[in-house]
C-alpha positions in Angstrom: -86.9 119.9 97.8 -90.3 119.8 95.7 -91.7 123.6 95.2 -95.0 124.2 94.5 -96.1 126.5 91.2 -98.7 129.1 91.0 -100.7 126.8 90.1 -102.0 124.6 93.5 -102.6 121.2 91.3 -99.1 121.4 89.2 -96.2 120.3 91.8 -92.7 119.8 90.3 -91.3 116.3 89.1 -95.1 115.4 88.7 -95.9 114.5 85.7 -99.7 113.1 86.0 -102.1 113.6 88.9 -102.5 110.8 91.1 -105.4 109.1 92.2 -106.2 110.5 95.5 -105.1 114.2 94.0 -108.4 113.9 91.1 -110.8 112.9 94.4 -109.6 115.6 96.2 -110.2 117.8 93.5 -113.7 120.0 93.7 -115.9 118.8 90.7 -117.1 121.4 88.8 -120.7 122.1 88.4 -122.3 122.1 85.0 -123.2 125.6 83.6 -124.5 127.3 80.7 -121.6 129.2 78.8 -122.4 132.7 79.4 -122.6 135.5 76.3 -120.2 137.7 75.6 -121.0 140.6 77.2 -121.1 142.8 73.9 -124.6 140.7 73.5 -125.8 141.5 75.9 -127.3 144.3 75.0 -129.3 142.5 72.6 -130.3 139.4 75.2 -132.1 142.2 77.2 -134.2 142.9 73.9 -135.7 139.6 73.7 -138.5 139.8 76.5 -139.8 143.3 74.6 -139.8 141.8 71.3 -141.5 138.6 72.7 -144.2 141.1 74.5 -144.3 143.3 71.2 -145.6 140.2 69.1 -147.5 138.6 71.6 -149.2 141.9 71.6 -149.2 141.8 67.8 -151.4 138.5 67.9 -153.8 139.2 70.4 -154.8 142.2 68.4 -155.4 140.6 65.2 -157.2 137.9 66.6 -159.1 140.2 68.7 -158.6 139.2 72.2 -157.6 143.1 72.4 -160.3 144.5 70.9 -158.4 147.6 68.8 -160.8 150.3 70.3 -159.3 149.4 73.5 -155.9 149.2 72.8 -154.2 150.1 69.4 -151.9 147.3 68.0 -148.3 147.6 67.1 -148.5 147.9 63.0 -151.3 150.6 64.2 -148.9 152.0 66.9 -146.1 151.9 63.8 -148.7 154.1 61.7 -149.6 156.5 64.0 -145.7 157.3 64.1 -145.4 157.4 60.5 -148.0 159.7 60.4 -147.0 161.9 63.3 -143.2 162.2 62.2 -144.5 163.1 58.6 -146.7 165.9 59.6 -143.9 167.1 62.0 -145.9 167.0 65.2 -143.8 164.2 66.5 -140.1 165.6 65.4 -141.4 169.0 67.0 -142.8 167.5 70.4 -140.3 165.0 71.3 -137.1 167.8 71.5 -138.8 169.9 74.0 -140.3 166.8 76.3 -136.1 166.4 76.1 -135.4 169.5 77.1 -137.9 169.4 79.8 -136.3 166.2 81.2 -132.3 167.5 80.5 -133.5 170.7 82.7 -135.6 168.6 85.7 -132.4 166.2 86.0 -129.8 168.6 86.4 -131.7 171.2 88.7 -132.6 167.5 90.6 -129.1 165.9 90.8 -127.4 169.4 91.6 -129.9 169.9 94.8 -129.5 165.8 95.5 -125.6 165.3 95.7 -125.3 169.1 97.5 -127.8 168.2 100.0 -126.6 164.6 100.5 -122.8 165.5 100.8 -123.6 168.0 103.4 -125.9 165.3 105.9 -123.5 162.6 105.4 -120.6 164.5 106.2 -121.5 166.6 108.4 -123.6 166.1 111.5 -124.7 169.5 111.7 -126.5 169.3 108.4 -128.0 165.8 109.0 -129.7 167.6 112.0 -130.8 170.8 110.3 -131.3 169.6 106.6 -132.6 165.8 106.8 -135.6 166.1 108.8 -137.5 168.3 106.8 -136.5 166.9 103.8 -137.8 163.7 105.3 -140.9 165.8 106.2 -141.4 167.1 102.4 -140.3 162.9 100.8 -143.5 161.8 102.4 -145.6 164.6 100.7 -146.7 163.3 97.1 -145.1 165.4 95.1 -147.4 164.9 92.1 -150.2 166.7 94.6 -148.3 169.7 94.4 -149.0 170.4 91.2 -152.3 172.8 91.9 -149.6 174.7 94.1 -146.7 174.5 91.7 -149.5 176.5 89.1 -150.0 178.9 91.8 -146.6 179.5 92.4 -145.0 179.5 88.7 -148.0 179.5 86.7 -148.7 177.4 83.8 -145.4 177.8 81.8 -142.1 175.8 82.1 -141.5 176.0 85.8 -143.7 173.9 87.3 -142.9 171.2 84.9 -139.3 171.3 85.1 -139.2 171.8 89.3 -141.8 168.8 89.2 -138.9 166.7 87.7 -136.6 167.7 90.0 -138.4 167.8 92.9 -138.9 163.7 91.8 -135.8 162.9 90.8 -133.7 164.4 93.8 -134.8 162.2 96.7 -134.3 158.7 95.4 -130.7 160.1 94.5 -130.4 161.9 98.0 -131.4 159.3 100.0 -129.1 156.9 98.0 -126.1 158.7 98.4 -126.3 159.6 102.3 -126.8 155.8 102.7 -123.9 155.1 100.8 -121.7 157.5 102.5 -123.3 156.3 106.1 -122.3 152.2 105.0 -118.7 152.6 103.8 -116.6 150.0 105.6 -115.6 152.0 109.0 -112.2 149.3 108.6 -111.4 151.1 105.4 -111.4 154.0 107.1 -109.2 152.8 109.8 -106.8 152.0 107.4 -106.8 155.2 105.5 -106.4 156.9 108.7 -102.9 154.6 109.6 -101.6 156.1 106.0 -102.0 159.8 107.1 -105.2 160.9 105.3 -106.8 164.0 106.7 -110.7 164.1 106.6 -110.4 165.4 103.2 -108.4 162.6 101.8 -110.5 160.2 103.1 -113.3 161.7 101.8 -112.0 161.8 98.2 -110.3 158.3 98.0 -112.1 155.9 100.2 -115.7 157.4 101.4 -117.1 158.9 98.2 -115.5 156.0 95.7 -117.6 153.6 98.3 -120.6 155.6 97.9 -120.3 155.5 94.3 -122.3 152.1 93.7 -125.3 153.4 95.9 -125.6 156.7 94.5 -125.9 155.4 91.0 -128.9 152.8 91.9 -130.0 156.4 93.0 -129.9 157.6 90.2 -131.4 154.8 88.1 -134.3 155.4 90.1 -134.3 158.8 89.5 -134.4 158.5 85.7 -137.5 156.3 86.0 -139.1 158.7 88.2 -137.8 161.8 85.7 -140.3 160.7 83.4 -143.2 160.0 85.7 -143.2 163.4 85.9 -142.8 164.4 82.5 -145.7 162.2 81.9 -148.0 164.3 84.5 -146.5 167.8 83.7 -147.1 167.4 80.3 -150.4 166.7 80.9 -151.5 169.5 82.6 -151.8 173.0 80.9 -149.1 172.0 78.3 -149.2 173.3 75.0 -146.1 171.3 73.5 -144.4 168.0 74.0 -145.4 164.1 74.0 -147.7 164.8 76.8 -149.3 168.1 74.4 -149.6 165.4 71.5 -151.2 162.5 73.3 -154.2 165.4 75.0 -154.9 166.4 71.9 -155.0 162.1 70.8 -157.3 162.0 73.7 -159.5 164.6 72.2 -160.0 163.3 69.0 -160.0 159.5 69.9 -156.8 158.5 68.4 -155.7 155.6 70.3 -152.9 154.8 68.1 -151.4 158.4 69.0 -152.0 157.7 72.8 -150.1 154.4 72.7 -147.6 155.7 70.5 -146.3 158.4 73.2 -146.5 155.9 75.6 -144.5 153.4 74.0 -141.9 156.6 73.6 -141.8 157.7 76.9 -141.1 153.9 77.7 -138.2 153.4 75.0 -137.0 157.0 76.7 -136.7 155.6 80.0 -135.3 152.2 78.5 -132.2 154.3 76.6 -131.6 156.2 79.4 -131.4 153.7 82.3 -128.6 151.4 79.6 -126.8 154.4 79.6 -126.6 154.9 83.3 -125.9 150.6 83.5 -123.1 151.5 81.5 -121.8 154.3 83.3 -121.7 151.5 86.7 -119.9 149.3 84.7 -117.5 151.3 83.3 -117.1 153.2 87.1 -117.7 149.6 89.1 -115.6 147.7 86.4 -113.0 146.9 90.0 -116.3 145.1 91.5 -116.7 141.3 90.5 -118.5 140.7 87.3 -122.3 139.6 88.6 
């Protein structure tokens, strides 16, 4: 009797293919090799650095005329200069801190509120709708009132953050609980698991993938704020520093702190696409 191997074109006592068993063989399509994925990394780099000198060359041939918008050797300057004279090393710690305080106050209030409506019905009908009421306010118009309520000091800015940050992650997470296979959960019910033990091995490790795209969008929206808080009746940080740019018509300096706050929200959103593939690393590569 001929077995078959593992293998679904290797039969034993064959020794070649035959004819009809290469035309009934899929062809494969022809691909690119793709990168290791330790270069990746540095793939993702190429579109800014192919921005960066594009904006380089415009510049010096003066299709961006360098009153409107610095260029990047000017850009590099201003940084020089602003690092030297310590405004830069001093500002960009407490914009930090600012952002490490918004984020956790945020994601604390976010995964509380979110495990409460999506497992419990209760909750979804006494917590959701007037959180649903207050997602449609702009939060970045409550500013005048945060003032009034907190004053010009470091409350506003940091419950601005989290006020942004916490609904994208919210609303991310009590979708991911609500779309978790109901079959899965059928079949941790036919082992025995409780409502607990669901809850901790098949609903929340479902929700996982949701709650970080959450929180990817939180990041981004983590410095949104910054930017405005800063902005308004600050007397420190990268927001403080490009003001007082503003003020004396240093448009290197204003570029320069936005250029940061974008390389901030760059490093922080590879961390986070590390953290998913290091927790989704089960999932199939994309």
């Amino acid at each position: 009797m001929t077995s078959v191997l593992t293998r679904p074109d290797r039969v034993v006592g064959t020794t070649t293919p035959t004819a009809a068993t290469e035309a009934d063989r899929p062809r494969r399509r022809f691909a690119l090799p793709l990168p290791a994925i330790g270069h990746s990394g540095l793939l993702r780099l190429i579109s800014p650095a192919a921005l960066l000198v594009l904006w380089q060359v415009l510049s010096v041939t003066g299709v961006l005329p360098e009153d409107k918008l610095a260029a990047p050797s000017q850009v590099l300057a201003a940084a020089r200069e602003t690092w030297n004279d310590g405004s830069l090393s001093a500002a960009l710690p407490i914009s930090l801190e600012r952002v490490a305080y918004g984020l956790l106050l945020g994601v604390t209030l976010a995964l509380v509120l979110g495990l409460l409506v999506g497992f419990f019905r209760v909750a979804d009908l006494a917590i959701d709708p007037p959180l649903q009421m207050l997602r449609t306010v702009p939060f970045l118009g409550l500013i005048p009132l945060f003032v009034v309520w907190f004053g010009i000091g470091e409350e506003p800015k940091i419950f601005l953050i989290a006020l942004g940050v916490m609904f994208p992650l919210y609303l991310n997470l009590v979708a991911g609980i609500a779309s978790v296979d109901p079959k899965l959960i059928e079949v941790g019910r036919s082992l025995g698991l409780g409502r607990w033990g669901l809850a901790r091995t098949v609903i929340l490790p479902g929700s996982v993938p949701s709650a970080l795209t959450g929180f990817r969008l939180s990041l981004s929206i983590a410095w949104l704020s910054l930017i405005v808080a800063e902005q308004i009746n600050a007397d420190a940080g990268l927001g403080y520093l490009v003001m007082n740019a503003r003020t004396y018509l240093r448009n290197d300096i204003i570029v320069l702190g936005l250029v940061i706050y974008a390389f901030l929200g760059l490093a922080t959103d590879a961390i986070v696409r590390g953290l998913e593939s290091y927790l989704l690393r089960w999932r199939t590569a994309r």
